[in-house]
C-alpha positions as a Markdown table, in Angstrom:
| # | Residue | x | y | z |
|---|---|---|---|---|
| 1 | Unk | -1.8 | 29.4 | -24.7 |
| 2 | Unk | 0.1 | 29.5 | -21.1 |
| 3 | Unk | -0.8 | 26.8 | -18.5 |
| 4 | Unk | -2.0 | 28.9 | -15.2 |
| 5 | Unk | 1.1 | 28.4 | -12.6 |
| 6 | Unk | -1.6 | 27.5 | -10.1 |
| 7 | Unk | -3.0 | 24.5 | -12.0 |
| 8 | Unk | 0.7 | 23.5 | -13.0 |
| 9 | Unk | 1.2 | 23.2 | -9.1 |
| 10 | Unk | -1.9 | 21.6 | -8.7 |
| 11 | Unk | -1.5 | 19.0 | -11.2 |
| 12 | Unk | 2.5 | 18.4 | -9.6 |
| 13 | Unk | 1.4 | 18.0 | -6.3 |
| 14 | Unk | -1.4 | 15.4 | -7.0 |
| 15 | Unk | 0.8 | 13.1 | -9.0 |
| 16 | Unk | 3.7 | 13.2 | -6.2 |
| 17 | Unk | 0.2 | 12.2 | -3.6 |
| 18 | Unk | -0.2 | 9.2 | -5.9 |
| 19 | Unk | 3.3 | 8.4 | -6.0 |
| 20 | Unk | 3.3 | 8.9 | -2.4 |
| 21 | Unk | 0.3 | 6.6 | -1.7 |
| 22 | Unk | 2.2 | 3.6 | -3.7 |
| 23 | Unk | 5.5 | 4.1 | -1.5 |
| 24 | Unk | 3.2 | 4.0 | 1.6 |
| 25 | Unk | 1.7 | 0.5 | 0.2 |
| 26 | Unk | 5.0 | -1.3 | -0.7 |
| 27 | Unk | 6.0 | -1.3 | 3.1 |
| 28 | Unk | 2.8 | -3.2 | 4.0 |
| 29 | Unk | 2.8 | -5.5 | 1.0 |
| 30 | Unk | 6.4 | -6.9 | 1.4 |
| 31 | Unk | 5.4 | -6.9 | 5.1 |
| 32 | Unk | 2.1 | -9.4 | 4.8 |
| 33 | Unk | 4.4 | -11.2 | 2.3 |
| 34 | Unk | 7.3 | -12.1 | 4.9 |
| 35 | Unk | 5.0 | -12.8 | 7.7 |
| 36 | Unk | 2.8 | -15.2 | 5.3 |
| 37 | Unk | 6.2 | -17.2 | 4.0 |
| 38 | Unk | 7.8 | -17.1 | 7.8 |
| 39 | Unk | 4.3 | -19.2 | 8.6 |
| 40 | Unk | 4.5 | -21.1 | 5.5 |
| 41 | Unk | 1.2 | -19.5 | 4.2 |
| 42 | Unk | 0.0 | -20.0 | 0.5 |
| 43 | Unk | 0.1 | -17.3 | -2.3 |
| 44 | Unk | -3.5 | -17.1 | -2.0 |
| 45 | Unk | -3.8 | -16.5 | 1.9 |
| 46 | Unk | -0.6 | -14.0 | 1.0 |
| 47 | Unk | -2.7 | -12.1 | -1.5 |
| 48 | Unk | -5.7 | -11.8 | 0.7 |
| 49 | Unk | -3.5 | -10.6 | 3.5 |
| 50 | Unk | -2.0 | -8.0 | 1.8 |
| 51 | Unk | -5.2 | -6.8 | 0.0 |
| 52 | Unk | -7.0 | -6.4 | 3.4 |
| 53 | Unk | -3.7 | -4.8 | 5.1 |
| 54 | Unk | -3.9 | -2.1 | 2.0 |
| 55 | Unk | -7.4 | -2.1 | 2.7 |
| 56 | Unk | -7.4 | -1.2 | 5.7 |
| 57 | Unk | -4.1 | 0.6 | 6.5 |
| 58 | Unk | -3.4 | -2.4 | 9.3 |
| 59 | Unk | 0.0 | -4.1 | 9.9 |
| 60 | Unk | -0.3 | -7.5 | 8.5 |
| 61 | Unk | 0.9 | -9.5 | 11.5 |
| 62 | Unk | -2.0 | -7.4 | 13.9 |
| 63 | Unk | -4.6 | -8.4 | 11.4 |
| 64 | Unk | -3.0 | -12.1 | 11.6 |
| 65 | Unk | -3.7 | -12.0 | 15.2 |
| 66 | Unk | -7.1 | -10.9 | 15.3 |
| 67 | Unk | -7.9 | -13.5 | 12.6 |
């Protein structure tokens, strides 16, 4: 049985949106990660940084301000 071109380019073009979505994340992580170690943050306050900047799609250092 022959897999439907349509579905092949389906399938193709959500697995390049995942890979796209964990490119977009890596900015943001290493981002929360170099403003946390330039304050001389913990791991811990690090981690929940970069969780709520994936979370919500924020800069790190903006949602360091409004915190």
């Amino acid at each position: 049985m022959e897999a439907d071109p349509i579905n092949v380019l389906l399938y193709d073009i959500r697995e390049m949106k995942k890979r796209l979505d964990e490119m977009e994340k890596e900015p943001l992580k290493l981002k929360a990660k170099l403003v946390e170690e330039e304050a001389g943050e913990s791991p811990e306050e690090i981690k929940a940084l970069e969780e709520e900047a994936l979370k919500n799609g924020k800069d790190c250092e903006k949602l360091k301000i409004s915190s």
